[in-house]
C-alpha positions in Angstrom: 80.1 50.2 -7.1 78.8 49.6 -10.7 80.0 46.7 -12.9 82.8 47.9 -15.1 84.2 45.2 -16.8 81.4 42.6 -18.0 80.7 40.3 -16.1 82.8 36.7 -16.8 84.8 38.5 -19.0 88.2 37.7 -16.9 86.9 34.5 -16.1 90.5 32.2 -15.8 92.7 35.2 -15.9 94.9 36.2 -12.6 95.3 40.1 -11.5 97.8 41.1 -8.7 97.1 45.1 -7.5 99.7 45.9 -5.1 98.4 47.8 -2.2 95.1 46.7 -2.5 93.7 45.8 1.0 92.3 49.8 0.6 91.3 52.8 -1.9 92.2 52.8 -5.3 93.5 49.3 -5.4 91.2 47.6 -3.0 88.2 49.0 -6.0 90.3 48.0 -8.8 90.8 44.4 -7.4 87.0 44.2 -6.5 86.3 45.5 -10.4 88.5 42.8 -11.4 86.7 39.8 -9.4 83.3 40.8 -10.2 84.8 40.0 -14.0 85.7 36.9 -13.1 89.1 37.0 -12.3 91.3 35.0 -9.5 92.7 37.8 -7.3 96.1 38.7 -5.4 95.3 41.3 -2.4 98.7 43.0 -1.7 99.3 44.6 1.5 102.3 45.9 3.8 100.2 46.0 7.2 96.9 45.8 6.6 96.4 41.9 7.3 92.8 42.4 9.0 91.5 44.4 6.0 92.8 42.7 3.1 91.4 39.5 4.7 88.1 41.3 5.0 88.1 41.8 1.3 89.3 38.6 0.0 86.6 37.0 1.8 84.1 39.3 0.1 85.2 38.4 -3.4 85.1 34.6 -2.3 81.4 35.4 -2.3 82.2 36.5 -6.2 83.1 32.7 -7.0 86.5 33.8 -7.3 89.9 32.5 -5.7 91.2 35.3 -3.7 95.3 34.8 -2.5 96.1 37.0 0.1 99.9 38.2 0.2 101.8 40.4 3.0 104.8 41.7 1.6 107.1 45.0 1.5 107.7 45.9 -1.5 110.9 47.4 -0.8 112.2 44.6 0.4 113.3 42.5 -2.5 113.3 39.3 0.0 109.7 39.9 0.3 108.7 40.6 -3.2 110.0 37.7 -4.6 108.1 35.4 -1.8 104.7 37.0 -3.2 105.6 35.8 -6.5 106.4 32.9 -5.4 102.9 32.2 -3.7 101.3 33.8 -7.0 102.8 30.8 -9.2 102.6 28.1 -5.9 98.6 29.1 -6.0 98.0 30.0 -9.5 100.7 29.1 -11.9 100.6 32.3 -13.9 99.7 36.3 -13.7 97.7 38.1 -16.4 97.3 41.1 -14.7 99.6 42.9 -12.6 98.5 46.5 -10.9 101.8 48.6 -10.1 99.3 50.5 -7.4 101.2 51.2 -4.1 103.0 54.2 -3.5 103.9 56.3 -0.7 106.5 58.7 0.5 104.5 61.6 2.0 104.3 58.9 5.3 106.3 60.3 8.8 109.0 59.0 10.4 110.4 57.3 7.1 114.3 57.8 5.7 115.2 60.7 3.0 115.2 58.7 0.2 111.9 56.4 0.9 109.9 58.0 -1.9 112.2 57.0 -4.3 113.2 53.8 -3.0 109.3 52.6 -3.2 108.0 54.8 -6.0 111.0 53.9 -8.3 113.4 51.0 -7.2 110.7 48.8 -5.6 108.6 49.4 -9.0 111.3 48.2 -11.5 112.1 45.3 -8.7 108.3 44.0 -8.8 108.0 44.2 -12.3 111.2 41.9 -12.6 110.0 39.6 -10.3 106.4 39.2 -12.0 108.2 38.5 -15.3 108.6 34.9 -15.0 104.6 34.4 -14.6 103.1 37.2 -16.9 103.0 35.4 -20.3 102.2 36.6 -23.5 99.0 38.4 -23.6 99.3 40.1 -20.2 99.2 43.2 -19.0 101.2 45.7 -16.7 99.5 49.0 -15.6 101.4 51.6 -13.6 99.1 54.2 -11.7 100.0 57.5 -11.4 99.3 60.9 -10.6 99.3 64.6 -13.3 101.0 65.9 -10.8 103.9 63.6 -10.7 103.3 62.5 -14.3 103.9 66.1 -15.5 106.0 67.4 -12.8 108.6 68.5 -15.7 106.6 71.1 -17.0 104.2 72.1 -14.6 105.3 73.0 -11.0 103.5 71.2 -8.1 102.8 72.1 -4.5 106.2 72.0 -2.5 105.0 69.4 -0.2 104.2 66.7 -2.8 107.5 67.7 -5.0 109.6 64.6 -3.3 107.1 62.3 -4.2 105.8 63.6 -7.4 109.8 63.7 -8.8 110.1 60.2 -7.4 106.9 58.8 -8.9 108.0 60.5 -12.4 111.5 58.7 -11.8 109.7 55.5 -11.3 107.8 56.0 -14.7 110.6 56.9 -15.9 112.5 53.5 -15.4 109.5 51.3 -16.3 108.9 52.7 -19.6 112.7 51.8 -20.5 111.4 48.1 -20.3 108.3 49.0 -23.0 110.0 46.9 -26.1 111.3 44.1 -23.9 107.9 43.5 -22.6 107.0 44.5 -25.8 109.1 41.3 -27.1 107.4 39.0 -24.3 104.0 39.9 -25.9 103.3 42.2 -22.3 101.2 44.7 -22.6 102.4 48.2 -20.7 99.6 51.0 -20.0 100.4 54.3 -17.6 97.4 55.5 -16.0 97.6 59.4 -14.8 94.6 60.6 -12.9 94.3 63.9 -11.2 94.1 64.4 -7.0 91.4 61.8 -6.0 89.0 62.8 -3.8 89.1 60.0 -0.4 92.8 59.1 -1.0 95.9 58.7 1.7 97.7 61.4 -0.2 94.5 63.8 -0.8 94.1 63.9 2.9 98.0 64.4 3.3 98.6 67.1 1.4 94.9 69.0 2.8 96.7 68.9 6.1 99.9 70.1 5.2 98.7 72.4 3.1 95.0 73.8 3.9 92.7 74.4 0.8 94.9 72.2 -1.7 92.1 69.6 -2.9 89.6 72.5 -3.2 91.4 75.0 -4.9 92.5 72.1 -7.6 88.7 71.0 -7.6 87.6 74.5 -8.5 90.6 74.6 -11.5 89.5 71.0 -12.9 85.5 71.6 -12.7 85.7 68.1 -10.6 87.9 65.5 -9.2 87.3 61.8 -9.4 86.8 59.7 -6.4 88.2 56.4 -5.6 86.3 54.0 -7.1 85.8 56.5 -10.9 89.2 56.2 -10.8 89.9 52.6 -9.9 87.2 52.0 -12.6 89.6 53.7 -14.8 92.8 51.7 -13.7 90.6 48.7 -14.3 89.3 49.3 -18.0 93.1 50.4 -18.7 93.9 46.2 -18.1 92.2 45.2 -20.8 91.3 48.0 -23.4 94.0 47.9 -26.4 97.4 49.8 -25.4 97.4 53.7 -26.2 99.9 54.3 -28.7 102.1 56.5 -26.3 101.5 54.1 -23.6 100.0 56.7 -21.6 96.1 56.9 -20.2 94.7 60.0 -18.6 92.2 60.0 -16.6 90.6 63.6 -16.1 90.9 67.4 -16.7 94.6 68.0 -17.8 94.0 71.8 -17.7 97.1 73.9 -16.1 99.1 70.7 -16.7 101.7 71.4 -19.6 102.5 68.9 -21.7 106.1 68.1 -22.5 
């Protein structure tokens, strides 16, 4: 990994990425440490991992916190925060990362009780230590992101409709965050090459991550992306609230 941010230039700031002990948000917490900034790792079960990490960006100079929670469990959510303002007294930066619902064994309606409900539920619960200036930056995917217009593979539809709902819901709270001087950015990326889902939906459907390689020229990986979730913290708020990250070709807008 490159530096993205310059270095020192989140020096005293706080960033929380949820899911972060891996992938997209494990990069995009790293990006944010070796700018300076005090860390929150969030993980549901990856205790040994996310430890691993925080005591690589220790190295950085940097306090790391490491937090277990479920973030759809409200119980659990608002004990993260809790530690966040226990260990830090404020958030500047919080990563709305984590998202699942393509995972076996779960109920029917998981995808849109993490990808939407567990969303709006973090968000409220960060509230009362993002002060003015901060930012909030949801990640998602073109597939979800434009699922209203632009028709996706069958076995991602559940999640992509739930991840759209999610959106949906936070972007009703623009103008009050707006009011709290909170900063709100989307970021839609593409299939990312290395990710959970990416390796999903290849095995439930053979020749997906190719065949969308060979429409968009190239697919990011994991940490171009996560560079781009990082950058989207701190670079001035698009005027749709929207960032996308990579070939939009065959997506319709709406």
């Amino acid at each position: 990994m490159t530096d993205v941010l310059p270095a020192g230039s989140l020096a005293g700031k706080v960033a929380l990425v949820t899911g972060s002990s891996r992938g997209i948000g494990a990069d995009t917490v790293r990006y944010f440490a070796e700018a300076g900034a005090d860390v929150v790792i969030n993980f549901r079960n990856k205790a040994p991992r996310a430890e691993k990490l925080a005591s690589q960006l220790r190295e950085l100079g940097v306090r790391a916190l490491v937090v277990g929670a479920d973030l759809t469990d409200p119980a659990s959510v608002a004990s993260m925060f809790e530690q966040v303002e226990q260990e830090f007294g404020r958030l500047d930066i919080l990563v709305l990362n984590a998202s699942g619902g393509m995972e076996s064994g779960m109920a029917e309606d998981y995808a849109l009780t993490l990808n939407r409900d567990a969303q709006l539920n973090v968000l409220s619960a960060a509230r009362p230590v993002l002060g003015e200036g901060s930012r909030v930056v949801f990640v998602t995917s073109h597939q979800a992101h434009f699922i209203r217009t632009t028709p996706t593979m069958p076995e991602y539809e559940p999640v992509a409709l739930s991840k759209r709902a999610g959106e949906d819901a936070l972007r009703e709270h623009i103008p009050s965050l707006a009011e709290q001087g909170i900063g709100f950015t989307v970021v839609s990326g593409d299939m990312i090459e290395g990710t959970i889902t990416a390796t999903l939906l290849e095995r439930a459907n053979p020749g997906a991550i190719s065949a969308r390689r060979e429409d968009a020229g190239r697919l990011y990986n994991v940490s171009e992306f996560a560079a781009e979730v990082a950058q989207a913290a701190v670079d001035p708020v698009p005027a749709d609230n929207t960032r996308l990250v990579g070939d939009t070709g065959g997506f319709a807008a709406e």
